[in-house]
C-alpha positions in Angstrom: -59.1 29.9 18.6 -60.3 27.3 16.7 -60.7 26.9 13.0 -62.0 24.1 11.1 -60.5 23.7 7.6 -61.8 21.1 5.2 -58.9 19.0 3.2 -59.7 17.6 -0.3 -57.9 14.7 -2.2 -59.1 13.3 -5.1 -60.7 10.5 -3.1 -62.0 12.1 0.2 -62.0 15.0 2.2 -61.4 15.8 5.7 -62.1 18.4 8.5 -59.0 19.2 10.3 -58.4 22.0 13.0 -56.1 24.4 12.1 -53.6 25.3 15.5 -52.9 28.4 15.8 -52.1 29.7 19.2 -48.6 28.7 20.7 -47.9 28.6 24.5 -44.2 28.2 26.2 -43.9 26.9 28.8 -42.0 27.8 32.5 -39.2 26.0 31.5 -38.7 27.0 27.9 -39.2 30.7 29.2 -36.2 30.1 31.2 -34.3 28.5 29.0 -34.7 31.4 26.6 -33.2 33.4 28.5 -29.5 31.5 28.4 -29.5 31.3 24.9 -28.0 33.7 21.8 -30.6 36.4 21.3 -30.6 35.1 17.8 -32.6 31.9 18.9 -35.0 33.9 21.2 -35.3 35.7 17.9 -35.9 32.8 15.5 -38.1 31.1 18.3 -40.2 34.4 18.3 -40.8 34.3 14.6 -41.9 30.4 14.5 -44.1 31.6 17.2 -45.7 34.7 15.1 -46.1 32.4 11.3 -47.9 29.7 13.4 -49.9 32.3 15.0 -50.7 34.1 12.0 -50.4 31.4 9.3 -51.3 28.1 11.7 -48.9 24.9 12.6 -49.8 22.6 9.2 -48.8 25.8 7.1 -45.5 26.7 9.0 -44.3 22.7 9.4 -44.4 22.7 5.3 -41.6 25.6 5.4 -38.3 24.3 4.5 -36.0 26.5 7.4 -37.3 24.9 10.3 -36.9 21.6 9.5 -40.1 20.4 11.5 -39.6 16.8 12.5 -41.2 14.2 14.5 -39.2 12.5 17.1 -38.6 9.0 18.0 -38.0 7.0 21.1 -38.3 8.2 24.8 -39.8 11.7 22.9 -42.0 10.3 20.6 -44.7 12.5 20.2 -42.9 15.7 20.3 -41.6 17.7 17.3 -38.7 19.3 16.7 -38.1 23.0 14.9 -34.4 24.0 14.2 -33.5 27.3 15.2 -30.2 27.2 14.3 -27.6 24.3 13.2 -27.0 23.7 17.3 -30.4 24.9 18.5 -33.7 23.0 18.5 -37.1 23.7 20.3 -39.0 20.7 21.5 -42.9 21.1 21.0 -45.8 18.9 21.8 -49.4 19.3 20.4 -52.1 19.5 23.8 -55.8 19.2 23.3 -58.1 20.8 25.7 -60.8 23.1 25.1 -58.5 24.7 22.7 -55.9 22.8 21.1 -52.3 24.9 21.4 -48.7 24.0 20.6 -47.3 23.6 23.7 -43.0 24.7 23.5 -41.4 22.8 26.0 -38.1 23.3 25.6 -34.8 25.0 24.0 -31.5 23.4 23.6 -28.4 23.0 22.1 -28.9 20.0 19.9 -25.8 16.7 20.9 -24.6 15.5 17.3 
């Protein structure tokens, strides 16, 4: 599903694609099934507002804390899902450009 969406500033506009279908991968399949039902449930919601809403409308809401990460995962965002929890995502072009999850852990401070 692809949407194109047209962005206005005062000084130009854009045409951006709006992402709305999520995929998760094998290993974040499995890894939701180790962790709190809670997450799975969180997870599962992020999944839905993306899907419904799209990923630029979702990464402006304040509970997830949407970040980019640095170093050897640069390129890859992070959602929290809890204070311990995070799920790792990654954006994929194709014919259809998806949020890829790849994975759900519990978060080293």
């Amino acid at each position: 599903m692809r949407n194109a969406e047209l962005a206005c500033s005062p000084t130009r506009c854009t045409l951006g694609l709006v992402i709305h279908v999520v995929v998760l991968s094998a290993r974040a399949r499995k890894q939701l099934r180790l962790v709190p039902a809670f997450i799975a449930t969180k997870l599962a919601a992020w999944v839905e507002a993306v899907e419904a809403e799209g990923l630029e409308a979702i990464r402006k809401v304040p509970g997830f804390h949407d970040e980019p990460l640095k170093g050897p995962r640069a390129g890859q965002r992070s959602i929290r899902l809890s204070r311990a929890y995070r799920a790792i995502y990654e954006i994929r072009a194709g014919e259809v450009e998806f949020v890829s999850v790849e994975e759900v852990n519990k978060h080293d401070y």
